[in-house]
C-alpha angles and dihedrals in degrees: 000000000000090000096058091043093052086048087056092050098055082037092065097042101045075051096047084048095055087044097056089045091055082054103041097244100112087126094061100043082054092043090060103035086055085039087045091054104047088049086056090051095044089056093040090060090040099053102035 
């Protein structure tokens, strides 16, 4: 069940990135997953 629950995930956002290419906004998309990421280190080293 996780498998296919992990599949649907990188399905959505393979599907969220074409989709941000079709409307021009491929930068933004970049600018808050590298933002989303730092935010999820930064609480990983906080709350250890």
């Amino acid at each position: 069940m996780n498998s296919f629950r992990s599949f649907l995930y990188k399905f959505a956002r393979i599907l969220g990135d074409v989709n941000a290419v079709k409307k021009g906004r491929v930068g933004k998309r970049v600018g808050r997953r590298v933002a989303g990421r730092a935010t999820g280190k930064t609480m990983r080293k906080l709350f250890k």
